[in-house]
Backbone as ProteinMPNN parsed JSONL, in Angstrom:
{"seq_chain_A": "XXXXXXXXXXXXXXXXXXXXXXXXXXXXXXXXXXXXXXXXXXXXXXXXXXXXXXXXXXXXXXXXXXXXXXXXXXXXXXXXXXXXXXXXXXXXXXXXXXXXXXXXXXXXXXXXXXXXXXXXXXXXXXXXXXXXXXXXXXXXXXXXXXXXXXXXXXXXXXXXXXXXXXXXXXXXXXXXXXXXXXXXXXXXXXXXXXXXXXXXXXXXXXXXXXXXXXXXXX", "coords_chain_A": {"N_chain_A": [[27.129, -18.306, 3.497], [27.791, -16.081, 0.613], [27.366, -13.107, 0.219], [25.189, -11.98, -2.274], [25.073, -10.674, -5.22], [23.5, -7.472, -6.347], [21.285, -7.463, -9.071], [19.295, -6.051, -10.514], [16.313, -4.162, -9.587], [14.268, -6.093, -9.476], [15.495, -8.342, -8.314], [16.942, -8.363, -6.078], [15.622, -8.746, -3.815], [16.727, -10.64, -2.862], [18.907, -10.284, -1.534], [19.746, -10.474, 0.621], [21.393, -13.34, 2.975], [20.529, -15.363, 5.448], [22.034, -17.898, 7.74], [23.635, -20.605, 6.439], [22.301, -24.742, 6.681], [25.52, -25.889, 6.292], [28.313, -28.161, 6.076], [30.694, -28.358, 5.366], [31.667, -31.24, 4.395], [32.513, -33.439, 1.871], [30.496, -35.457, 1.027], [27.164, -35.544, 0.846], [25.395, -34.921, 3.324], [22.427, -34.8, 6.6], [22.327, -31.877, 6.119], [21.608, -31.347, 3.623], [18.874, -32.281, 3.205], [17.262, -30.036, 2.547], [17.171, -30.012, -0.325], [16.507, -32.523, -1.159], [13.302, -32.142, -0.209], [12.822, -29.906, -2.063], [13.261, -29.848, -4.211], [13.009, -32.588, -4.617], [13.371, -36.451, -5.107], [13.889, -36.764, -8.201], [14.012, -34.48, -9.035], [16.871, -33.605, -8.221], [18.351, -35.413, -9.374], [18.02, -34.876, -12.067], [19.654, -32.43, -12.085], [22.295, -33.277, -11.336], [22.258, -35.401, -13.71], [22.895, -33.213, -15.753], [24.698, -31.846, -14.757], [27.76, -30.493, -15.595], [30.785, -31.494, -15.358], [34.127, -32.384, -14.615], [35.852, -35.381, -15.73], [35.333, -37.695, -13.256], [34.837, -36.015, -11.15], [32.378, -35.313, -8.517], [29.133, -34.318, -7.347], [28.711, -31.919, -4.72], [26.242, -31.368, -2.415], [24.296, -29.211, -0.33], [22.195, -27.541, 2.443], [19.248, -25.58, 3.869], [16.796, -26.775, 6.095], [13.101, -26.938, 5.145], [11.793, -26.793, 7.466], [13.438, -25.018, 9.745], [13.9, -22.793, 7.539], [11.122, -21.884, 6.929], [10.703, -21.148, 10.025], [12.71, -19.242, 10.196], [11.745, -16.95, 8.096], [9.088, -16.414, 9.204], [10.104, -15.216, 11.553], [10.45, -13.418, 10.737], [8.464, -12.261, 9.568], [7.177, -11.527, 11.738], [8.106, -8.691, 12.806], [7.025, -7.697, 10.967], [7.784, -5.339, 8.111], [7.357, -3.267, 5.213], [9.387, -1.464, 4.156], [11.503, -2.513, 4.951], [14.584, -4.35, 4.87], [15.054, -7.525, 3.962], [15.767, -10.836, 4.604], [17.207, -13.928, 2.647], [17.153, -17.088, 2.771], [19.049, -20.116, 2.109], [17.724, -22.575, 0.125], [18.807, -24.566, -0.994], [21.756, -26.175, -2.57], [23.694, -27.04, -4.997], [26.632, -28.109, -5.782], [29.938, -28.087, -7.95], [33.595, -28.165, -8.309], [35.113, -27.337, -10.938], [37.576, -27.723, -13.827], [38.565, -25.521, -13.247], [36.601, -23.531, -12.159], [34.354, -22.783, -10.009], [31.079, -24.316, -10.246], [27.696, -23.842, -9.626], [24.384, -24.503, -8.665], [21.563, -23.436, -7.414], [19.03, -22.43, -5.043], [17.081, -20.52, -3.541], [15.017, -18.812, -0.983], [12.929, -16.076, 0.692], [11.285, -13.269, 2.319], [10.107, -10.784, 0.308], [11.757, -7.675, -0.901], [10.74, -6.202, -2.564], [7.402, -4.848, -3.644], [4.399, -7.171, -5.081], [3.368, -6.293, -7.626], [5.735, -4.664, -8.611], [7.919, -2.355, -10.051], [8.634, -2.848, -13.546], [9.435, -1.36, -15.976], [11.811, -0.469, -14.719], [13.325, -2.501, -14.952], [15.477, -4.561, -16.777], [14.431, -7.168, -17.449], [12.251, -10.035, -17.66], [9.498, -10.674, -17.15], [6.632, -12.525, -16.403], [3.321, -13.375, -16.117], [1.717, -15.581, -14.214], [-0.137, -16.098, -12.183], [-3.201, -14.545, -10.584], [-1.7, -14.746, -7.453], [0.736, -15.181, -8.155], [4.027, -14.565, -9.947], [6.424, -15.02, -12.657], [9.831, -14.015, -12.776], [12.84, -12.923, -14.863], [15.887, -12.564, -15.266], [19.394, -11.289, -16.555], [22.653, -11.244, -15.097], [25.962, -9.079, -14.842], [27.6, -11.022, -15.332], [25.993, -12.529, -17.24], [24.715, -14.539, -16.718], [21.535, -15.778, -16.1], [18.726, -15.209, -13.972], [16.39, -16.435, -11.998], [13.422, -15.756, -11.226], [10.519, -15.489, -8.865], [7.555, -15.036, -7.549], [5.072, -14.65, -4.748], [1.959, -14.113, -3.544], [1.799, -14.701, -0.326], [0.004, -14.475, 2.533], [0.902, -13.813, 5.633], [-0.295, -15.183, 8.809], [-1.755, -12.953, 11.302], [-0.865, -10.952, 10.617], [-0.939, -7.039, 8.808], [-3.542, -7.264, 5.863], [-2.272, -6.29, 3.55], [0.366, -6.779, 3.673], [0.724, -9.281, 1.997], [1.011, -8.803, -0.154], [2.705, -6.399, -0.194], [5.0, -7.305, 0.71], [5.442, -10.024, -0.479], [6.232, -13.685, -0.621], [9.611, -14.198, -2.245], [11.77, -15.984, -4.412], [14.781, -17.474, -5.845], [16.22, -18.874, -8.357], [19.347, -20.174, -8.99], [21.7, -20.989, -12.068], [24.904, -22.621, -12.218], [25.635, -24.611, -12.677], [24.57, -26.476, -14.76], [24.319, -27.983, -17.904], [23.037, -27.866, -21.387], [20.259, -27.362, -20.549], [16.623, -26.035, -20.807], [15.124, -22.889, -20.474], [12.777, -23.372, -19.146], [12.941, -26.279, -18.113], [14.014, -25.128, -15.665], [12.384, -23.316, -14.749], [10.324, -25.122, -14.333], [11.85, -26.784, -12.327], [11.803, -24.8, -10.409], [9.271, -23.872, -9.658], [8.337, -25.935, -8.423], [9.888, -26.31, -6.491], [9.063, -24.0, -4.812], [6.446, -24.317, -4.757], [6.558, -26.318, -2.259], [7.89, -24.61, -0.677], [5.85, -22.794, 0.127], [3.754, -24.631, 0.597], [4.643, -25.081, 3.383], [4.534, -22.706, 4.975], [2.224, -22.309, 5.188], [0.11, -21.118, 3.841], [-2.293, -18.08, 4.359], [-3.89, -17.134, 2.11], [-4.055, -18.952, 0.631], [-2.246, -19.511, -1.928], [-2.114, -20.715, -5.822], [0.564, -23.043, -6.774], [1.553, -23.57, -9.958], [2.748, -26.451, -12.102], [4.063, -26.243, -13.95], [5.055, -23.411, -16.597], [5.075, -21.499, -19.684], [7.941, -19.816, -20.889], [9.953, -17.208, -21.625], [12.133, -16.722, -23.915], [15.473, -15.319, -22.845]], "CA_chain_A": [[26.764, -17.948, 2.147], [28.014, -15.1, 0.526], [26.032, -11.667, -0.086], [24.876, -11.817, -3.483], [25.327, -9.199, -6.318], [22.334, -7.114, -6.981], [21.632, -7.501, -10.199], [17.871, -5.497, -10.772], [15.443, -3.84, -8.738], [13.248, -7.25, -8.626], [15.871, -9.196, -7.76], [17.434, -6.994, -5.116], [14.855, -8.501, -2.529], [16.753, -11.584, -2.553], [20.431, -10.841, -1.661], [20.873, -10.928, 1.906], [20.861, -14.342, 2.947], [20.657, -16.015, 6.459], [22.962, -18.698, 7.828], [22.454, -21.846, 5.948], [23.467, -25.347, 7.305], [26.348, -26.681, 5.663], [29.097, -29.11, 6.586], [32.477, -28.851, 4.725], [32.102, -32.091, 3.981], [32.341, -33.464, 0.376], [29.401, -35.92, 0.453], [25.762, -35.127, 1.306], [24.748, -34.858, 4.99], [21.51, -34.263, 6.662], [21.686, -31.141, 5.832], [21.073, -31.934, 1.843], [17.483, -32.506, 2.832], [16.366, -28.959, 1.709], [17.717, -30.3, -1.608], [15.723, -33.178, -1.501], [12.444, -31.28, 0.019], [12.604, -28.494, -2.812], [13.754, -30.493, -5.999], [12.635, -34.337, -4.474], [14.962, -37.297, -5.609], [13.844, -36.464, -9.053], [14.541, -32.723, -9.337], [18.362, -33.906, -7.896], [18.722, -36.303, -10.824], [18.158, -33.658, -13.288], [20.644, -31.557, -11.83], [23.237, -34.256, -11.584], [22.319, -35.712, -14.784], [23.233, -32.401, -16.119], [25.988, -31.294, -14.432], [29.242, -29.903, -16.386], [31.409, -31.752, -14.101], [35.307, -32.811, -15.121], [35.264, -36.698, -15.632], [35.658, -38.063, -12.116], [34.05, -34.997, -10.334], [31.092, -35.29, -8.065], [28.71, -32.7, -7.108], [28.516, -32.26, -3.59], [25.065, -30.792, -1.687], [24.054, -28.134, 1.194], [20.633, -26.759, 1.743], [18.554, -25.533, 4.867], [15.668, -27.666, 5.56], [12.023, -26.149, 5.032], [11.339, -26.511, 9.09], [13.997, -24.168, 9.676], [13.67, -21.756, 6.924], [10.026, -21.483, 7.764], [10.844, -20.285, 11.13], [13.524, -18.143, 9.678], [10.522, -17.165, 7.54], [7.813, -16.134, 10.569], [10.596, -14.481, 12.343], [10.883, -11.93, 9.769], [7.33, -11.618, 9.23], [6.763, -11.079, 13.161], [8.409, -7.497, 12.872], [6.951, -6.872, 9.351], [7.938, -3.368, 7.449], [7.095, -3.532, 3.826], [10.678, -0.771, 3.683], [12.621, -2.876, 5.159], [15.574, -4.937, 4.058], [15.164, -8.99, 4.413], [17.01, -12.16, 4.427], [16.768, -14.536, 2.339], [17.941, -19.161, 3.222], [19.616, -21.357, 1.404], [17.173, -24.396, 0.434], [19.483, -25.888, -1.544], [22.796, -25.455, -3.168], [24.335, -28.132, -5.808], [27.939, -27.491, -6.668], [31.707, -28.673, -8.466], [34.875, -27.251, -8.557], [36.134, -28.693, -12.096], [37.704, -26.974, -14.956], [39.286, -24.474, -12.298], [35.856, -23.135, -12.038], [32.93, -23.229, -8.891], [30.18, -23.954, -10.495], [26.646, -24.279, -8.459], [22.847, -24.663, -8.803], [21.375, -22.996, -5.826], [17.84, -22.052, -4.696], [16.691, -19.231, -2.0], [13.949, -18.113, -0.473], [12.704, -14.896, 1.771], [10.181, -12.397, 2.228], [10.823, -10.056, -1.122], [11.834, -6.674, -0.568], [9.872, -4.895, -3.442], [6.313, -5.187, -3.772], [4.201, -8.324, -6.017], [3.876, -5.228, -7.972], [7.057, -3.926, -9.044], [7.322, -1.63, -11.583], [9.334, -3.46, -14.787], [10.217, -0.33, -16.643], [13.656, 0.23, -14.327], [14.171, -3.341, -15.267], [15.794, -4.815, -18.413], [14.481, -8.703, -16.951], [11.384, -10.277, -18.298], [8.11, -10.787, -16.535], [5.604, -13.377, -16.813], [2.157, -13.541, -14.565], [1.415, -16.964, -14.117], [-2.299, -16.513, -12.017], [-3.199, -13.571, -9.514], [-0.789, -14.489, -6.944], [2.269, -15.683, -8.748], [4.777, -14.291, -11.42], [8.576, -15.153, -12.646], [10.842, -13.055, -13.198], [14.098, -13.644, -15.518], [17.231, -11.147, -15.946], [21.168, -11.678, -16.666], [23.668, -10.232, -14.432], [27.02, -8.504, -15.461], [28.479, -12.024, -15.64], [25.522, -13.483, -18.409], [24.282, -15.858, -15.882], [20.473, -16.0, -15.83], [18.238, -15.836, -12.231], [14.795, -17.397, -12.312], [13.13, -15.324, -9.904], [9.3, -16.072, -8.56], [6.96, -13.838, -6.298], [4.304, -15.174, -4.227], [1.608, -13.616, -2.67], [1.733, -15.323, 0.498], [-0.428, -13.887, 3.432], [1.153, -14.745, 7.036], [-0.946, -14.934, 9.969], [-1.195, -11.984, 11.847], [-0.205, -9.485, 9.698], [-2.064, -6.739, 7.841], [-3.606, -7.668, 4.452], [-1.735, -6.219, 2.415], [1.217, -7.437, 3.573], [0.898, -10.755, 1.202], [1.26, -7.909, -1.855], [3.707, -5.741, -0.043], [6.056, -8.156, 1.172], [5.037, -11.329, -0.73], [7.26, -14.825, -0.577], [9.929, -14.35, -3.488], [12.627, -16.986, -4.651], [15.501, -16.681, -7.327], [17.397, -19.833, -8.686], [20.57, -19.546, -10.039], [22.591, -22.162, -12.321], [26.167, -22.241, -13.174], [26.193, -26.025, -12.941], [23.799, -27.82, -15.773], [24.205, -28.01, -19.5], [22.139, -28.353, -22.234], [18.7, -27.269, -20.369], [16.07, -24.776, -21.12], [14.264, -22.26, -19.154], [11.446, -24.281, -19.335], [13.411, -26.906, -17.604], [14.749, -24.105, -14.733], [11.429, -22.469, -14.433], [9.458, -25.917, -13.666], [12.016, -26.686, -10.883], [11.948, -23.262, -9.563], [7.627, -23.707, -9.413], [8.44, -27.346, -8.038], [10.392, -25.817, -4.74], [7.782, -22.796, -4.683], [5.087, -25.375, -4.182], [7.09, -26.948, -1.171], [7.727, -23.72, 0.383], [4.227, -22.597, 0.354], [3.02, -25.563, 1.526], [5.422, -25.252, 4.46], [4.63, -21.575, 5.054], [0.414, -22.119, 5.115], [-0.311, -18.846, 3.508], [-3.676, -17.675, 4.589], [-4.469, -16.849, 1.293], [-3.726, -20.2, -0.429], [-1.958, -19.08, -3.22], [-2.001, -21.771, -6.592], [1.674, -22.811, -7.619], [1.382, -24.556, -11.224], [3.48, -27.06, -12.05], [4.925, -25.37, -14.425], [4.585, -22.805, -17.634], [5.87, -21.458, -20.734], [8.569, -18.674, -20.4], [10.027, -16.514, -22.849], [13.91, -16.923, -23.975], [16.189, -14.131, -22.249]], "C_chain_A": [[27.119, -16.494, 1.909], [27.433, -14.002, 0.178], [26.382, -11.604, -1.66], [25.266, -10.426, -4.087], [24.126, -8.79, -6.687], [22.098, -7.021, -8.355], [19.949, -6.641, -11.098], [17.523, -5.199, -9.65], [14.893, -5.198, -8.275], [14.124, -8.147, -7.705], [16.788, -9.58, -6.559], [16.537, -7.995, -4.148], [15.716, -9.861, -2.213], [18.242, -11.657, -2.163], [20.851, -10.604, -0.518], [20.365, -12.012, 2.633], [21.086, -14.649, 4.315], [21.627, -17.222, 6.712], [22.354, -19.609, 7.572], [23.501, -22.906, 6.547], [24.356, -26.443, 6.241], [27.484, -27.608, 6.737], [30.748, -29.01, 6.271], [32.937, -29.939, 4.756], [31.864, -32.326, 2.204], [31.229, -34.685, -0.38], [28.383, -35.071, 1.875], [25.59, -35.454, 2.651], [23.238, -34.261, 5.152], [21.448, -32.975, 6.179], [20.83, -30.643, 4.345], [19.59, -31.67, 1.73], [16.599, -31.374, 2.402], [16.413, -29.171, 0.276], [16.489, -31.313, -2.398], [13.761, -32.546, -1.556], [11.842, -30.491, -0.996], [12.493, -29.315, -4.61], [13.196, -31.822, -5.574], [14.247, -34.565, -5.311], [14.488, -36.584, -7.351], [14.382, -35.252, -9.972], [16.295, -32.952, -9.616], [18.674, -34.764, -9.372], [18.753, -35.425, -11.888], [19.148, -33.096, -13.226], [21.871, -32.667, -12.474], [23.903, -34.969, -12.694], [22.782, -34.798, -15.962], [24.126, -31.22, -16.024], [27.11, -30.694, -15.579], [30.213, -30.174, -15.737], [32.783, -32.388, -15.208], [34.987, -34.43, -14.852], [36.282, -37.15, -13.765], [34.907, -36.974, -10.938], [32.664, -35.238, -9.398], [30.737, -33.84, -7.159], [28.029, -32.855, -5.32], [26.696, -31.016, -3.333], [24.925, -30.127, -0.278], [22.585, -27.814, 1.213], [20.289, -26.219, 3.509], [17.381, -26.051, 4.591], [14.354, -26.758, 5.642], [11.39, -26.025, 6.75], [12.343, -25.351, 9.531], [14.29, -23.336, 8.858], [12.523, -21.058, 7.133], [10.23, -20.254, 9.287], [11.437, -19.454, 11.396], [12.341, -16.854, 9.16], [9.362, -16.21, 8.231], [8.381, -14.968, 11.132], [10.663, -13.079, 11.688], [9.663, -10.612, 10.04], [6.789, -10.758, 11.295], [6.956, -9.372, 13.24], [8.29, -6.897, 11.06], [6.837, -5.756, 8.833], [7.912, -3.873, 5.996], [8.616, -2.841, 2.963], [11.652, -1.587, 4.115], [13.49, -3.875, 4.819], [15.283, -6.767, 4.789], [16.213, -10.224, 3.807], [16.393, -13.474, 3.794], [17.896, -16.461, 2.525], [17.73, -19.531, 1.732], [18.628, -22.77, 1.151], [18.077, -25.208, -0.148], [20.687, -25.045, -2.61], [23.408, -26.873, -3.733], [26.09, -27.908, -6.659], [29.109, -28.123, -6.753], [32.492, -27.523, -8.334], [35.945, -27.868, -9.876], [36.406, -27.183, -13.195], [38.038, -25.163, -14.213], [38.029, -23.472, -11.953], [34.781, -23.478, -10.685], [32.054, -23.565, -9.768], [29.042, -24.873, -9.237], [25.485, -24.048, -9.139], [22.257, -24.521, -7.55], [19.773, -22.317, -5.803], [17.721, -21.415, -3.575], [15.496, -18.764, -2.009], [13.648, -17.213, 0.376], [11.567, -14.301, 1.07], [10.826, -11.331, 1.18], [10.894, -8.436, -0.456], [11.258, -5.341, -1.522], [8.549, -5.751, -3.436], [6.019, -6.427, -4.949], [4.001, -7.543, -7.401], [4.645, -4.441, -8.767], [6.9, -3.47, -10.246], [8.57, -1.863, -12.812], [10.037, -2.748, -15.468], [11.257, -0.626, -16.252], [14.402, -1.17, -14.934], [13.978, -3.975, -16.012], [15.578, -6.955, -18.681], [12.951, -8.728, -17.901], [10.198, -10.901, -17.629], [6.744, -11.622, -17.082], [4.743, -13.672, -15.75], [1.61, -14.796, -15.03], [-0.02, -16.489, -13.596], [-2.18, -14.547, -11.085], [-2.122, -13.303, -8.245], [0.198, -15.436, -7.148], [2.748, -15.284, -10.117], [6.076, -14.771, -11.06], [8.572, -13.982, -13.243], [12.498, -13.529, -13.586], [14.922, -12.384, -15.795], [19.007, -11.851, -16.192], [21.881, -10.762, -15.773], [24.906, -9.998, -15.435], [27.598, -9.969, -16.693], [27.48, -13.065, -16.965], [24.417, -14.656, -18.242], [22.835, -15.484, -15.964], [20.051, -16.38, -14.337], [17.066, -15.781, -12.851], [14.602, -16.602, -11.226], [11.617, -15.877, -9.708], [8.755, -15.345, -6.855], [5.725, -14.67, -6.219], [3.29, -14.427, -3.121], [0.898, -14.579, -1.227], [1.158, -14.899, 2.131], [-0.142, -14.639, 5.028], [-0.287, -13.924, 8.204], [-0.623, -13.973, 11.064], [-0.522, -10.14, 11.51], [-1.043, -8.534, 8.776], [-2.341, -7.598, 6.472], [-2.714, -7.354, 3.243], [-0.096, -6.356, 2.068], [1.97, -8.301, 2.789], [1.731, -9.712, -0.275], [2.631, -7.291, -1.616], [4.958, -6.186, -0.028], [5.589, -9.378, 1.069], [6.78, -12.324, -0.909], [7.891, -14.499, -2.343], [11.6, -15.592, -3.448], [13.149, -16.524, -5.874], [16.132, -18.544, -7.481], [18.364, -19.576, -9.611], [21.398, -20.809, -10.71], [23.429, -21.867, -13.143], [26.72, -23.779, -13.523], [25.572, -26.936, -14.354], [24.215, -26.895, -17.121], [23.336, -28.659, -20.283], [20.599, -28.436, -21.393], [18.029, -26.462, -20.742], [15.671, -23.838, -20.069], [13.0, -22.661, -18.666], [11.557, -25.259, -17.816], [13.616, -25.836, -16.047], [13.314, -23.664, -14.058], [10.143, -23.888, -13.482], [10.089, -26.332, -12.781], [11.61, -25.746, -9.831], [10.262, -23.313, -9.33], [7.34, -25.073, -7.992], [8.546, -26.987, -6.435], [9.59, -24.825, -4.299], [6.62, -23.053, -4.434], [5.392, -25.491, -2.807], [7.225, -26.0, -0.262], [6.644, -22.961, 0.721], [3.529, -23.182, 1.226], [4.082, -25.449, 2.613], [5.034, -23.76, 5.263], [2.951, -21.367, 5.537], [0.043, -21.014, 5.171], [-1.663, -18.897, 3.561], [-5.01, -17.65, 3.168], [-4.381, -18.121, 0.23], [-3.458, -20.075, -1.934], [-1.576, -20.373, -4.247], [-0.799, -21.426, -7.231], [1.337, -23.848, -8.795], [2.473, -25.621, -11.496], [4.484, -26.892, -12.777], [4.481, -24.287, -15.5], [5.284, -22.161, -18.711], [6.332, -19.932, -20.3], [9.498, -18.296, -21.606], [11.976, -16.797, -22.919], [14.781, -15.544, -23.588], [17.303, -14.019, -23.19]], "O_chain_A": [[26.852, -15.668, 2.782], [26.545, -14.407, -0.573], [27.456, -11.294, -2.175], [25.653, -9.4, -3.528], [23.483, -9.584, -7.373], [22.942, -6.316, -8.907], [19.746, -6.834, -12.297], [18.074, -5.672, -8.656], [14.935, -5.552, -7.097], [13.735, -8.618, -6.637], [17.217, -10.675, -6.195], [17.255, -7.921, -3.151], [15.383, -10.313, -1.118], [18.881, -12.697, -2.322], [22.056, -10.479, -0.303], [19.193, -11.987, 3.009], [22.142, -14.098, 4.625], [22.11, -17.606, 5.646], [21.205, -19.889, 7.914], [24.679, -22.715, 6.848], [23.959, -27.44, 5.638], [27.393, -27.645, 7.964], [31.702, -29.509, 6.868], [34.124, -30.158, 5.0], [31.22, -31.583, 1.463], [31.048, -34.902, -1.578], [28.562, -34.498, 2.95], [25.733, -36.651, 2.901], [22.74, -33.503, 4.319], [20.343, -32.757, 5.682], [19.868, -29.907, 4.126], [19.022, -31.132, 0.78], [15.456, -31.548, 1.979], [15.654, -28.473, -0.397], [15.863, -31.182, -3.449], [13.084, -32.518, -2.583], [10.626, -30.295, -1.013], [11.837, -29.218, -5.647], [12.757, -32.331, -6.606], [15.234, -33.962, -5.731], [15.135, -35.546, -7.489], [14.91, -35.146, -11.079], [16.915, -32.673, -10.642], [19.36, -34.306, -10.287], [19.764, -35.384, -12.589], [19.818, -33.082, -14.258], [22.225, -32.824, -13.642], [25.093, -35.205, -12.901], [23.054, -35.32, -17.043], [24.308, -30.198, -16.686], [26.558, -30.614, -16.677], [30.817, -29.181, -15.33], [32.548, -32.776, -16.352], [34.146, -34.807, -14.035], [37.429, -36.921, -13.381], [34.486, -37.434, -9.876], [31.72, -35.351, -10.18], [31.37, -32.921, -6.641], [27.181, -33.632, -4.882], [26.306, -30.124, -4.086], [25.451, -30.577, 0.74], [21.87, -27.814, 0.211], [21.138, -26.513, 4.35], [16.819, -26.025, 3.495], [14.536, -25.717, 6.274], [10.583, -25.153, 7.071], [11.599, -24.39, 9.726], [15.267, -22.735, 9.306], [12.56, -19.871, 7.457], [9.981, -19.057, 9.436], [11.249, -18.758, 12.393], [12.158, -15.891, 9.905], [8.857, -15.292, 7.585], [7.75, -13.926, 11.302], [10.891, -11.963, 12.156], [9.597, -9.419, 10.336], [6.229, -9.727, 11.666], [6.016, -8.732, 13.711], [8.961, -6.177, 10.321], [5.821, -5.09, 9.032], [8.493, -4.921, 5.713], [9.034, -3.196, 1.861], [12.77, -1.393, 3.638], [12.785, -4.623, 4.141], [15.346, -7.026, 5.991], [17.051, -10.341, 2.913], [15.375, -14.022, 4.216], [19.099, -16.669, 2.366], [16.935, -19.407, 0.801], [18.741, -23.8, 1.815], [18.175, -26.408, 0.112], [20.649, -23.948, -3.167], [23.592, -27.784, -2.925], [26.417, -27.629, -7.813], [29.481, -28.756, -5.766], [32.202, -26.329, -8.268], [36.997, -28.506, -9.857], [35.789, -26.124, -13.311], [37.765, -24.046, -14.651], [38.421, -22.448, -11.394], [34.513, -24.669, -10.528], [32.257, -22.692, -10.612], [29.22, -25.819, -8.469], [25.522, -23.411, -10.192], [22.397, -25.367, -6.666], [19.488, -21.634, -6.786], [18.322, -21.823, -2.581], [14.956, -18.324, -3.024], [14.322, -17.525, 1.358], [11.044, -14.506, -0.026], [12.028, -11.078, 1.262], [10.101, -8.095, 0.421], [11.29, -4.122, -1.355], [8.505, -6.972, -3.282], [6.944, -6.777, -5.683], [4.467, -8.123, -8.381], [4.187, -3.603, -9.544], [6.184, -3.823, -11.184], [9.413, -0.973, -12.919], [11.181, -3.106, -15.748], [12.013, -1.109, -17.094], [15.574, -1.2, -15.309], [12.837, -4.297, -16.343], [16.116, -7.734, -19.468], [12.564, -7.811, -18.624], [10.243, -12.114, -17.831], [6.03, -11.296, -18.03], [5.127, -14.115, -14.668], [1.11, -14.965, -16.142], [-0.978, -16.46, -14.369], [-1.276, -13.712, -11.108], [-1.705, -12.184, -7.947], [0.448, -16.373, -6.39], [2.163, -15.525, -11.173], [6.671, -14.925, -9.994], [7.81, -13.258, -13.884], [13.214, -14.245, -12.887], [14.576, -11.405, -16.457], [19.413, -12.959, -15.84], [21.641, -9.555, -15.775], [24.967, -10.516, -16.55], [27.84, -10.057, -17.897], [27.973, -14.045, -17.525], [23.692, -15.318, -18.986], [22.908, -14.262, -15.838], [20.528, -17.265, -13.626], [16.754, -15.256, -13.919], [15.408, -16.617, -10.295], [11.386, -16.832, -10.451], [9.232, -15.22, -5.727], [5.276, -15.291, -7.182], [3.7, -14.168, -1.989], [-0.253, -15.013, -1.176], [2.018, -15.042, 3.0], [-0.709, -15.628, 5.491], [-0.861, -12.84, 8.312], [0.435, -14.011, 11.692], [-0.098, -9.05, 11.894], [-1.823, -9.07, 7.99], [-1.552, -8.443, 6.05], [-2.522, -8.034, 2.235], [0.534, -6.203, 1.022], [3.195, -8.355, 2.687], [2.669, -9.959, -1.033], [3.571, -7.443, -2.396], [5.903, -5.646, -0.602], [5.277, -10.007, 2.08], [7.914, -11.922, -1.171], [7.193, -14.504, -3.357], [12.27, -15.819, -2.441], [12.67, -15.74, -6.694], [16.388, -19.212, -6.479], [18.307, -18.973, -10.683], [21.778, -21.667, -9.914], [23.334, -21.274, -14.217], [27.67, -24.14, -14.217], [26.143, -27.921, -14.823], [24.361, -25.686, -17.299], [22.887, -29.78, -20.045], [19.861, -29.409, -21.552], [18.757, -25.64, -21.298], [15.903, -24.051, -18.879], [12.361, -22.12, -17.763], [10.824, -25.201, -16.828], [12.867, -26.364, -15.224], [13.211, -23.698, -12.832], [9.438, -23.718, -12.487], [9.316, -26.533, -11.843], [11.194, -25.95, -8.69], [10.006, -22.43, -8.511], [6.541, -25.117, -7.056], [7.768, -27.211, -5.508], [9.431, -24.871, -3.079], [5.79, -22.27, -3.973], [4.662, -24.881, -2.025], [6.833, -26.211, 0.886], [6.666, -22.455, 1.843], [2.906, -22.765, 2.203], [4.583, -26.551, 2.387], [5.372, -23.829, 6.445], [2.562, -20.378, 6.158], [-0.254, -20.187, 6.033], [-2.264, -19.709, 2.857], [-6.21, -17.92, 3.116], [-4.704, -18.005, -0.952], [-4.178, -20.41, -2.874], [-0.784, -21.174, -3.751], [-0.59, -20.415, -7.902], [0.852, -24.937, -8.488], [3.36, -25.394, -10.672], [5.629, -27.242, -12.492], [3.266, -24.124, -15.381], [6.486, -22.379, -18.559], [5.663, -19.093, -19.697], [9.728, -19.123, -22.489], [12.762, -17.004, -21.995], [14.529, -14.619, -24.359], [18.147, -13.136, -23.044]]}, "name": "protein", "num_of_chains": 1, "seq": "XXXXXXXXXXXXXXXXXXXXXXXXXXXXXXXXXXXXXXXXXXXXXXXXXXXXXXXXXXXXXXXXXXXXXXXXXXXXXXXXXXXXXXXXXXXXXXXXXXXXXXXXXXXXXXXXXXXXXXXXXXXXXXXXXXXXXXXXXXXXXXXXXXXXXXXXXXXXXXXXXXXXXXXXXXXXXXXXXXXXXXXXXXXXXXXXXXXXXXXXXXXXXXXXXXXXXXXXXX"}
């Protein structure tokens, strides 16, 4: 996976990513199942069903599964610095090559590299606090594209308290593949897989993901 483009302070915590497992094949393989895991069969149908794909095109799948991101995950937290730079896995990546274009629908997760926190001023994104420990976060990069971001205060075992705040669980989704959805639509997947990695993660502090909520137009 390739090193992301920073595109904000918030969303900065999410652009160096770990090795995810893919295949270079052109249908779905075990490794898909972070796909399924994060989005279920249902989530995938949405996507699919909303693809932008040339007629004949199919959209192939990659992901890392939530047992091995997890432990990606732990490993981080084991040598936890609240300054220091983290990596964020691949759960799932949905993508064509039609109309001479990549396009993809991709989800990531890691320990965030700015606080739950962050201070909004520097950035020109849009902020919504869902409960005590959970907000999105929405910005455009150069290219126009919209990231769904999502911070989690997620307390690992072992670690000071204030860890969960300092270096809470954050996620970004990015889509260059669907048409005709909202953010609505984007934001209740992106809560959907934020459930799944939670529950995979058993944060001390049992933080409540919603199922979904209303989010402002960027």
């Amino acid at each position: 996976m390739n090193r992301m483009t920073v595109i904000s302070l918030v969303l900065a915590s999410l652009v160096l990513p770990v090795t995810s497992c893919t295949t270079g094949e052109s249908q779905p393989s075990p490794a898909a199942d972070g796909c399924e895991e994060t989005l279920g069969t249902s989530g995938i149908k949405w996507v699919e069903d909303h693809a932008a794909t040339d007629e004949g095109e199919s959209v192939d799948r990659s992901g890392m599964k939530l047992k091995e991101s997890r432990s990606e995950y732990l490993k981080q937290m084991d040598s936890w610095n609240p300054d220091g730079s983290h990596w964020s896995a691949e759960l799932c990546s949905m993508s064509t090559f039609s109309s001479g274009k990549n396009k993809v629908f991709r989800l990531e997760f890691g320990p965030s590299s700015v606080p739950f926190d962050f201070d909004t001023k520097s950035d020109g994104g849009i902020t919504t606090a869902v409960n005590d420990d959970v907000k999105l976060h929405q910005s455009k990069d150069a290219r126009g594209v919209t990231r769904y971001g999502v911070y989690v205060k997620c307390q690992v075992s072992g670690n000071p308290a204030r860890q969960a705040s300092m270096t809470p669980l954050a996620g970004v989704l990015t889509d260059t593949l669907t048409s005709g959805t909202t953010p609505e639509d984007h934001v209740t997947y992106l809560l959907r897989s934020t459930k799944a990695v939670v529950k995979s993660l058993t944060c001390e502090n049992k933080p409540v993901v919603p199922a979904g909520t209303r989010v402002s137009e960027h």
